[in-house]
C-alpha positions in Angstrom: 58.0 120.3 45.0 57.6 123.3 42.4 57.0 125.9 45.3 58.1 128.9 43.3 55.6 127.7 40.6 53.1 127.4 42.9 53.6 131.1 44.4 54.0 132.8 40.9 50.5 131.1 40.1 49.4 132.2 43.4 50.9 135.9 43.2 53.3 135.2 46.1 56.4 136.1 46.0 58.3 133.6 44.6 61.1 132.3 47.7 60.6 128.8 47.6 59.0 128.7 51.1 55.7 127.4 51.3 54.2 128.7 54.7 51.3 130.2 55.9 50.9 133.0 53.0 51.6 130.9 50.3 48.7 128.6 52.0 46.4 131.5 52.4 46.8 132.3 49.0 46.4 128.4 47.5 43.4 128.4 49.7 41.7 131.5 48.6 42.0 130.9 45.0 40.4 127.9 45.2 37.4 129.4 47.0 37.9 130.7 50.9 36.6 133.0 52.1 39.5 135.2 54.2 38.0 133.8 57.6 38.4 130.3 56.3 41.6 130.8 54.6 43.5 132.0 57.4 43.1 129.4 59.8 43.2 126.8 57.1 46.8 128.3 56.2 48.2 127.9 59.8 47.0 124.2 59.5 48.3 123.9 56.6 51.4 125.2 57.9 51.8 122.6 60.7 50.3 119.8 59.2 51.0 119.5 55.6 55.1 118.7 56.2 53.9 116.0 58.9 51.6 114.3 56.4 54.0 114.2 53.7 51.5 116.5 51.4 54.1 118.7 50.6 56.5 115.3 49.3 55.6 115.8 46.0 53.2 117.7 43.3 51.2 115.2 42.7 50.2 114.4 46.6 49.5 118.6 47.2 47.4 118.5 44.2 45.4 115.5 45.2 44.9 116.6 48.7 43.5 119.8 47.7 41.4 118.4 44.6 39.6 116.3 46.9 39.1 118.8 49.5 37.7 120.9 47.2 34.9 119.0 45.7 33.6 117.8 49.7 33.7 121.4 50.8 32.0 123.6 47.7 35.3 124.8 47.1 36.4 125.3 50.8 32.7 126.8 51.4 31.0 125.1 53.8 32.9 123.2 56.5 29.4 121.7 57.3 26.9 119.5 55.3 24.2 121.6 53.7 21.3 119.7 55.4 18.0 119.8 53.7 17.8 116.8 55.2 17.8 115.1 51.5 16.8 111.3 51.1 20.7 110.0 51.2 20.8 112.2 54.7 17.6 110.8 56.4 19.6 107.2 55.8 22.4 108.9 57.9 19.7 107.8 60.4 20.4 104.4 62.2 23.8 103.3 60.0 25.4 100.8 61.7 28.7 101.3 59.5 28.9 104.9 60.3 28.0 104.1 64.1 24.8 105.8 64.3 23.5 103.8 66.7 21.3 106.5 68.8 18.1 108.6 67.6 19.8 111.8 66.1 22.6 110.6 65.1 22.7 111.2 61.6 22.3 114.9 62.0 24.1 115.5 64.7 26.9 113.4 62.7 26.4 115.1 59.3 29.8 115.7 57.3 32.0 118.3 58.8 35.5 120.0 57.6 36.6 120.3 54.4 37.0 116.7 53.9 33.5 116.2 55.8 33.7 113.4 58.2 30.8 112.1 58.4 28.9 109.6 61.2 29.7 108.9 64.7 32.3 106.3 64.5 34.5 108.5 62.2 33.9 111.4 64.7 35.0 109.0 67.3 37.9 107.3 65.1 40.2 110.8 63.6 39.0 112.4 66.8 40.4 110.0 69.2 43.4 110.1 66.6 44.1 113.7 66.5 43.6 114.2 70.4 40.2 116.8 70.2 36.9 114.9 71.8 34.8 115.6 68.5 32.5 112.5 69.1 30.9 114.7 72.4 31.3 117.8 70.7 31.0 117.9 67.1 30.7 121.5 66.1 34.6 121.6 66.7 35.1 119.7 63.4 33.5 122.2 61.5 36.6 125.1 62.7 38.7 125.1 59.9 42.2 124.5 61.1 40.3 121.0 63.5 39.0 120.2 60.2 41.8 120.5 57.6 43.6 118.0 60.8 40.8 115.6 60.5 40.9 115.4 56.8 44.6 115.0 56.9 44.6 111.7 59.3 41.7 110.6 57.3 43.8 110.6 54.3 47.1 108.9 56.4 44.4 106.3 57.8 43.6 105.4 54.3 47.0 105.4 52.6 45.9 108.4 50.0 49.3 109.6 50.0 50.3 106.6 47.7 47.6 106.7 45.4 48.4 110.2 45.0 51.9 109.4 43.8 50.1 107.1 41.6 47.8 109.5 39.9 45.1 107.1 40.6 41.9 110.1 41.1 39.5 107.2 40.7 40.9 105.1 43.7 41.0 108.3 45.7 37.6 109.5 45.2 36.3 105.9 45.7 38.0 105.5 49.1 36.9 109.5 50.2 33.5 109.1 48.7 32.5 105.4 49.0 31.7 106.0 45.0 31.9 108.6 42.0 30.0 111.7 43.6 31.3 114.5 41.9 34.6 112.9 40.0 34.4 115.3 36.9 34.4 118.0 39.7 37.5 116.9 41.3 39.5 116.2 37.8 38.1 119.8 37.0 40.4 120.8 40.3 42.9 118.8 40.4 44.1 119.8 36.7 44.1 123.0 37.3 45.8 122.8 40.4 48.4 120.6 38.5 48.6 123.5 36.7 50.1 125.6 38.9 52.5 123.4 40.2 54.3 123.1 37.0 
């Protein structure tokens, strides 16, 4: 991994180090607010090594490519609810586990990677230790949500189609289709960018 790249891009200085201001600073340029950023960089901190993100270029850039397109940019750690059409069917989806009245709001997409319905709120909850199912404001805190996102892209084996530059197979498996794919190669080549 290119850290020193990475924190020259950044306007870090350059030790080869990646920890919680070089974090800060990746999350900020690419659209946090200072509030957002911070806790996102102590996350980032703990979790990124554990996850094998920081393994290689290509798995960083990925991760936060991704991230990027779900959250506006590292915006909004909850769904914009309007509700739109695709949201009312949030309503009674047996394959996201709304099975009771309310449901699909109450299970709208949360965190930067924006978990969506209860049976995912159940499943990465369960897995990271934090009851999000009975309470599920406490996915939208960044540093809770940057953890979900992170065993949500274990769970579905991201990490190696990272390493295979596959953006397609990535976006597929985050997005159950093509929402916003220009978007993420938009991010993820400029993030590439910086790593070089």
């Amino acid at each position: 991994m290119n850290v020193k790249a990475l924190q020259a891009a950044l306007g870090v200085a350059p030790d080869g180090i990646a920890g919680i201001a070089t974090f800060g600073a990746l999350f900020r340029k690419l659209g946090a607010i200072d509030d957002v950023a911070a806790p996102l960089a102590i996350a980032a901190n703990v979790h990124f090594p554990a996850y094998g993100i920081m393994d290689s270029e290509l798995r960083l850039a990925h991760f936060m490519a991704q991230l990027c397109q779900e959250s506006g940019s590292f915006r909004y750690m909850r769904e914009i609810w309007g509700p739109t059409d695709a949201q009312r069917r949030y309503e009674g989806r047996a394959d996201l586990g709304n099975r009771q009245p309310g449901d699909g709001k109450r299970y709208l997409g949360r965190g930067p990677i924006q978990i969506t319905g209860r049976a995912n709120y159940r499943k990465y909850g369960r897995r990271i230790g934090i009851d999000i199912e009975n309470s599920p404001e406490l996915a939208e805190h960044p540093s809770i949500g940057l953890h979900l996102a992170l065993e949500f892209w274990r769970v579905n084996d991201l990490n190696a189609l990272a390493d295979a530059d596959n953006l397609l197979a990535i976006t597929k498996r985050i997005n159950g289709g093509t929402n916003g794919l220009e978007d993420r190669k938009a991010h993820l080549a400029r993030i590439k960018a910086w790593l070089a």
